[in-house]
N, C-alpha and C positions, 0 to 999 in steps of 0.2 A: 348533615347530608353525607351519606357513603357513597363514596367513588371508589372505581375499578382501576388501576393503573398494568396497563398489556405490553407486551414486550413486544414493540415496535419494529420495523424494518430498519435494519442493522445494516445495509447495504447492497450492492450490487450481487446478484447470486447466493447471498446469505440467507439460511435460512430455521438456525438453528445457532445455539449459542448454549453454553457450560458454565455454568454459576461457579465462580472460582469460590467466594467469599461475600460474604451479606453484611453490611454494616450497621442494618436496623435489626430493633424486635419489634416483634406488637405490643402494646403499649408507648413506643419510644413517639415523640412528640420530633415533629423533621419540618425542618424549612423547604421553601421552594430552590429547588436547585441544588440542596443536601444530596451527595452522594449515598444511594440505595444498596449498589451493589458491584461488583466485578465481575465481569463476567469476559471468556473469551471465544470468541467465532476460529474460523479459519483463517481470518487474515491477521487478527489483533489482540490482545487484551486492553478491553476500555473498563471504565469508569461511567454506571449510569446515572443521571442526576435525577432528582424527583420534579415531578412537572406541578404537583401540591403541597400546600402545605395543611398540615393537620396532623393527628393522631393515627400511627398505624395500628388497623384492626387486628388485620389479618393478614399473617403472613405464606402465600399458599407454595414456595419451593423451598428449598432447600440445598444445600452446598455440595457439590458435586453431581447435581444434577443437568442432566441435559435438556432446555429449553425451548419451545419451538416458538416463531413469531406469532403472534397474537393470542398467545398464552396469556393468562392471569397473573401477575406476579406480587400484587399488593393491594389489599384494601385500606382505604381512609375513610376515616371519619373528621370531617369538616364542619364545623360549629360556629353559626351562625352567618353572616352576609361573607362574603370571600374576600382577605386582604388588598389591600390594595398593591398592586403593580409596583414593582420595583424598577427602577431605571433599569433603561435595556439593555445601559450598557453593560450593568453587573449581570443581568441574565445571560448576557453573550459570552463574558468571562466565566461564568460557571462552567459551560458549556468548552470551551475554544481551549485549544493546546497554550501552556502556559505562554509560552514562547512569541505567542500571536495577540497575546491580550496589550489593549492599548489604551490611553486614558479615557476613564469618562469623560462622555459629554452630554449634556441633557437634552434631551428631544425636547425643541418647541413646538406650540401651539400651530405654528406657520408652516412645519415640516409636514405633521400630520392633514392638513388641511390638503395642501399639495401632494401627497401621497394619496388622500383619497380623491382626488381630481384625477388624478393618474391612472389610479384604478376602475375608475367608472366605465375610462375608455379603452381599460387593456384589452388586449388579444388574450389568448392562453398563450401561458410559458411556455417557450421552446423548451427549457432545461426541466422540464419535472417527467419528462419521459415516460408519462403515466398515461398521454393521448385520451383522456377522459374530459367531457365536452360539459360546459356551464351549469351547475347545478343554483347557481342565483340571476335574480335578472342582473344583465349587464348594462341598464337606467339606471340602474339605484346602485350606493355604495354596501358592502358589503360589511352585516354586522359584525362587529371584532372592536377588540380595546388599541389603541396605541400598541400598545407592547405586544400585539397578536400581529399587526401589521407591517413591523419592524422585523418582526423577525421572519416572514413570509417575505418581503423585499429579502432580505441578507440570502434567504434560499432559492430566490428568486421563483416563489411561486406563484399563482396568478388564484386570489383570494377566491374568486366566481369560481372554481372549480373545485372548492372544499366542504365538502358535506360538514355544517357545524352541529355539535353533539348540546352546544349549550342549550339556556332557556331561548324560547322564540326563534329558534334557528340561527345562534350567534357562534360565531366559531372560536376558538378557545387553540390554544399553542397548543397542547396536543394532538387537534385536526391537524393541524399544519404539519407537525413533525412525522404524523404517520402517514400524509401524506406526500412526503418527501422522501423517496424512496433513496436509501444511503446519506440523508443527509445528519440525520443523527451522531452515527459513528465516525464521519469526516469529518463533524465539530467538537470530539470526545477527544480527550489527550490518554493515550494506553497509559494500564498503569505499568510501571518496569520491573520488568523481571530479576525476584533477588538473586543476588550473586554472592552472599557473602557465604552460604556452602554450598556445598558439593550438590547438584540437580540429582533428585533420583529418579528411578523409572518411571516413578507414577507420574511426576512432576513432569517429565520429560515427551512421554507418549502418552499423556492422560490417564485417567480415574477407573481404577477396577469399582468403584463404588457406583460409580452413574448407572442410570437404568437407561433403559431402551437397547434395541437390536440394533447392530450394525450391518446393513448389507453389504458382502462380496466385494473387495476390488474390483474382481474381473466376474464375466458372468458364469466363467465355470473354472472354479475355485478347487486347487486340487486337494486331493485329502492328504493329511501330512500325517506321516507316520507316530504312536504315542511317545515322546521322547521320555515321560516320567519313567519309561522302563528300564531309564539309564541313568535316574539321577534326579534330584529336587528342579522343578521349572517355578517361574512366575509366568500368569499371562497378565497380560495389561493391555487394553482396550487401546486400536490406533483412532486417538482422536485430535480435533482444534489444527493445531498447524502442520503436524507433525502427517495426518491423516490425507490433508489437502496437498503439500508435498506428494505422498504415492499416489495420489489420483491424477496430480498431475503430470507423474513422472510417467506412469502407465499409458494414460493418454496421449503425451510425446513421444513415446516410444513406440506404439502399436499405428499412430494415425499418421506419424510422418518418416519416411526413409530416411536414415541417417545417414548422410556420409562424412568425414572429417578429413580436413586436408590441414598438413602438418610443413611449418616454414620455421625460419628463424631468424634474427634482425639483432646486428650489431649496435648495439646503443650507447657504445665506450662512449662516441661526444658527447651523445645525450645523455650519459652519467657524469661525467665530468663539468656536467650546465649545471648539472641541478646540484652537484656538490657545490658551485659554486655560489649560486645565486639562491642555494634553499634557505639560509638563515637572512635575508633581506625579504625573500621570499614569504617568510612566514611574519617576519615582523610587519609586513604592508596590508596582510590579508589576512588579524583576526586569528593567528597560529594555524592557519590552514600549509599544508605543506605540496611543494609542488614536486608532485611524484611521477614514475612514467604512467600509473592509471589515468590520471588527470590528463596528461600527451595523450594517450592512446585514445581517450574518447573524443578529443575535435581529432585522432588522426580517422578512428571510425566512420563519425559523422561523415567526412570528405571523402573516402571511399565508397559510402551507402550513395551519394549524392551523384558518383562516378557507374555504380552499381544496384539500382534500385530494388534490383531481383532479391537482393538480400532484408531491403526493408518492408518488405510486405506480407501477406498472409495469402493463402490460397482456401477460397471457399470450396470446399466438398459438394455443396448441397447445390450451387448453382455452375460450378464449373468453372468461376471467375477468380485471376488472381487481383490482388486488392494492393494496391500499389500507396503506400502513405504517405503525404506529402512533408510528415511533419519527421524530425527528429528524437525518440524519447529513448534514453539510453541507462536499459536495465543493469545497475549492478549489483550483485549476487554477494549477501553477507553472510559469514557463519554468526548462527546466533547458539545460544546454550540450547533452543526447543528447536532450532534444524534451520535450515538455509532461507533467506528471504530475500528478496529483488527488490528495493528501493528504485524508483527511476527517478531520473534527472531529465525533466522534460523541456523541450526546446532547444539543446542543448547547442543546436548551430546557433543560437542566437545569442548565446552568451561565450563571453570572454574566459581565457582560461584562468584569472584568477577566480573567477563569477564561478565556475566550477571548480574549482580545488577547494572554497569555501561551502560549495553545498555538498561536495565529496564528504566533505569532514562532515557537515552538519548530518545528512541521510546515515553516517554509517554508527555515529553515534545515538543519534534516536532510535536507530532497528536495533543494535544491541543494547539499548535498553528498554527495548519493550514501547517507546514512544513514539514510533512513527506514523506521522498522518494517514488516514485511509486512502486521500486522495494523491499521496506520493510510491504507492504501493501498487498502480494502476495504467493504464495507458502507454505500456514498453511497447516499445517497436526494435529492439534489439539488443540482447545481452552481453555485458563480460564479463568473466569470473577467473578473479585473480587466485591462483592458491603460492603464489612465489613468496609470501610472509610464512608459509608453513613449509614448502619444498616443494623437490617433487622437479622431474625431467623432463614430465611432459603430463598431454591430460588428453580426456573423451570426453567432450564437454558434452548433458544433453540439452537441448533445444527445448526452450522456456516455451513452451506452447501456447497461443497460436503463433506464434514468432516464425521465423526462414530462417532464423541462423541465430548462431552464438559465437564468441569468439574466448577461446579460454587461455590462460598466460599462467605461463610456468616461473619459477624463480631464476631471474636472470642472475647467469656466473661468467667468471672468467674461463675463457677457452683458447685454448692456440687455435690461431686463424692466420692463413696466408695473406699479406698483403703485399701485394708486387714481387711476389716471387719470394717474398724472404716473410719465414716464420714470425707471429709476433701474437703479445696476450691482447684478448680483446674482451668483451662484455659482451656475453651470447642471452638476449632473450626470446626463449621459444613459445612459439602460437601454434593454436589449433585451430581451427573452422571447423566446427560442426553446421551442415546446412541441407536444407531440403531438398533433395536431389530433385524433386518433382518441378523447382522452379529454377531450378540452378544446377548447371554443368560441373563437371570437375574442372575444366582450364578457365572458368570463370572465378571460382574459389581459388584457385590461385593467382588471378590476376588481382581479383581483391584483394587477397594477404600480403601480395606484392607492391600493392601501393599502399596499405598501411607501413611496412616493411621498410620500401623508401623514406617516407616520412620519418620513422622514428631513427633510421640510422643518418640522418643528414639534418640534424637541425635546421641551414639553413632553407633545405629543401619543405621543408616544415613547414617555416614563417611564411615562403612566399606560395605555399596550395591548402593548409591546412588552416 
């Protein structure tokens, strides 16, 4: 039997994807959940797994090509009745960031029963965001195998609302997965990005080789003078991450007023804590190290909570500012393919070793290429440190739709007055970059000034932050 295998919905806004590397041919014989191909969007480079097993026919793209969703990407040839189902749990593992994988355990007879009890009488999923209404009767259970059911719970999709492609109208994991919009790419682990040479331009701003047209940044695009009349050029197609970067920088830049307000905060004690207590510090917490970015973001959180104007968004389209109740706090990584925002979500709600450990864990996954889809998502406010590289000061831009950003310079020693008499102290300087549209200037400074407290008073710290 030949089946179609279609490049599925990769995510939230995604809609297109760059075949980095192909790991099959046709002819090649692949298991279920064998990895197909590499391929990278705007947000990530994953790893696609095969949803069949069988003989590849036909193989219809090619490497360095750019992919749209619901393209074609592989035929099979499938030879006689369809294997049997592998434990869910190793489907999940195919599938799930190494890092998340957990031991098997065998689905009983008792679980599946109760699952379909369950779903006889479900609602539709809140979470599949698709608002498409029961295509099976909701009397009867919904035809599907064990491991079709499992893995539509794990996604939490609601089976009655899945068009099944099988025999007799049976739904099969690939319904589910194309009907989960983003849910594919959140369960892929990126593959990481080599480091052992030097990144080149193709590597870095994408493939002179892809085909298709790129449209305009901007709608009117200036004409730029021939420069070859002064010397050899390369052009190199801006795509993948690098491409989502200037669209977003562009659309930060043109839809919101910038303004930045510029302070600075003594953190001698709060250098002198953390020389003391970082190597206990690290030994308690998994080598995570307690740094002032770790401070700075429960001193954040407690300033947004004080200041809400800075945690919100403003709708354009209805007029309304959107005030977020929750804490999710963007930090901003250099990667070799250009800057990426990990968030740390909830972030009032955890303790600050609980973040110095996910500090370390987000900044190591995005510089290598592996960070979750769903850790990449949901900021409600930025900071971006550049003090590991230098630098005096910054114009941080505003992670759009965000209100603000907060950017940190490399703190140093400076002569500062203390009671009248000269002495050396540890000067680290911030910026605010913020939406003038929701936010005053003496507001922006009243925020940077209670971060500012916090990080120069330790104990002023423990007892607001």
């Amino acid at each position: 039997m030949a089946v179609e295998f279609k490049l599925p919905d990769l995510g939230e806004g995604i809609h297109e994807a760059e075949i980095i590397s192909l790991k099959v041919k046709e002819g090649d014989y692949v298991k279920e959940d064998d990895i197909l191909m590499e391929v990278e969007t705007d947000k990530a480079m994953v790893e696609i797994p095969s949803p069949y097993e069988g003989t590849v026919s036909k193989v219809h793209i090619e490497e360095g090509q750019t992919v749209t969703v619901g393209s074609v990407m592989f035929s099979f040839e499938q030879k006689g009745a369809k294997t049997a189902a592998k434990p869910v749990e190793k489907q999940a593992e195919a599938a799930a960031p190494a890092a998340t994988r957990t031991a098997a355990r065998t689905e009983t007879s008792a679980e599946t029963s109760a699952e379909t009890s369950a779903e006889t009488h479900a609602r539709p999923s809140a979470g599949n965001g698709n608002g498409q209404t029961a295509v099976h009767d909701r009397s009867r259970p919904v035809p599907a195998a064990p491991s079709v059911r499992r893995l539509a719970r794990e996604l939490n999709i609601d089976l009655h609302n899945v068009n099944g492609s099988g025999k007799g109208g049976r739904v099969l994991k690939e319904d589910v997965r194309a009907f989960a919009t983003g849910a594919l790419e959140s369960s892929m682990s990126a593959s990481h990005y080599r480091t052992e040479e030097p990144v080149s331009l193709k590597s870095k701003y994408g493939d002179s080789t892809a085909g298709g047209e790129l449209a305009p940044l901007s709608s009117q695009a200036p004409e730029l003078p021939d420069f070859t009349k002064f010397g050899a050029v390369e052009r190199v197609p801006l795509r993948s991450i690098r491409r989502k970067i200037a669209n977003n920088m562009m659309q930060s830049w043109t839809r919101i007023p910038h303004v930045t307000h510029f302070d600075e905060a003594d953190v001698t004690a709060l250098t002198y804590l953390i020389e003391e207590h970082d190597e206990r510090f690290r030994q308690q917490n998994n080598g995570a190290r307690l740094t002032i970015t770790s401070l700075a973001i429960k001193a954040v959180v407690s300033a947004l909570k004080k200041y809400p104007q800075f945690n919100a968004s403003l709708d354009e389209r209805t007029g309304e500012i959107i005030f977020k109740k929750y804490f999710n706090i963007g930090i901003a990584v250099a990667t070799e393919r250009g800057l990426i925002v990990p968030v740390i979500h909830n972030a009032d709600q955890k303790s600050l070793p609980e973040i110095a450990i996910e500090l370390k864990d987000i900044a190591e996954k995005t510089r290598a290429g592996k960070i979750e889809l769903d850790r990449l998502q949901g900021g409600t406010f930025t900071i971006t440190n550049i003090g590991a590289i230098g630098g005096t000061s910054m114009v941080p831009m505003i992670n759009y739709p965000e209100a603000a950003i907060l950017g940190m310079a490399r703190a140093a020693e400076k002569p500062v007055v203390i009671e009248d008499e000269i002495d050396i102290g540890v000067i680290l300087p911030l910026a605010l970059s913020f939406d003038h549209r929701l936010a005053d200037g003496a507001e922006a400074a009243y925020f940077v000034q209670h971060i500012v407290r916090l990080l120069s008073d330790p104990f002023h710290f423990v007892l607001e932050a």
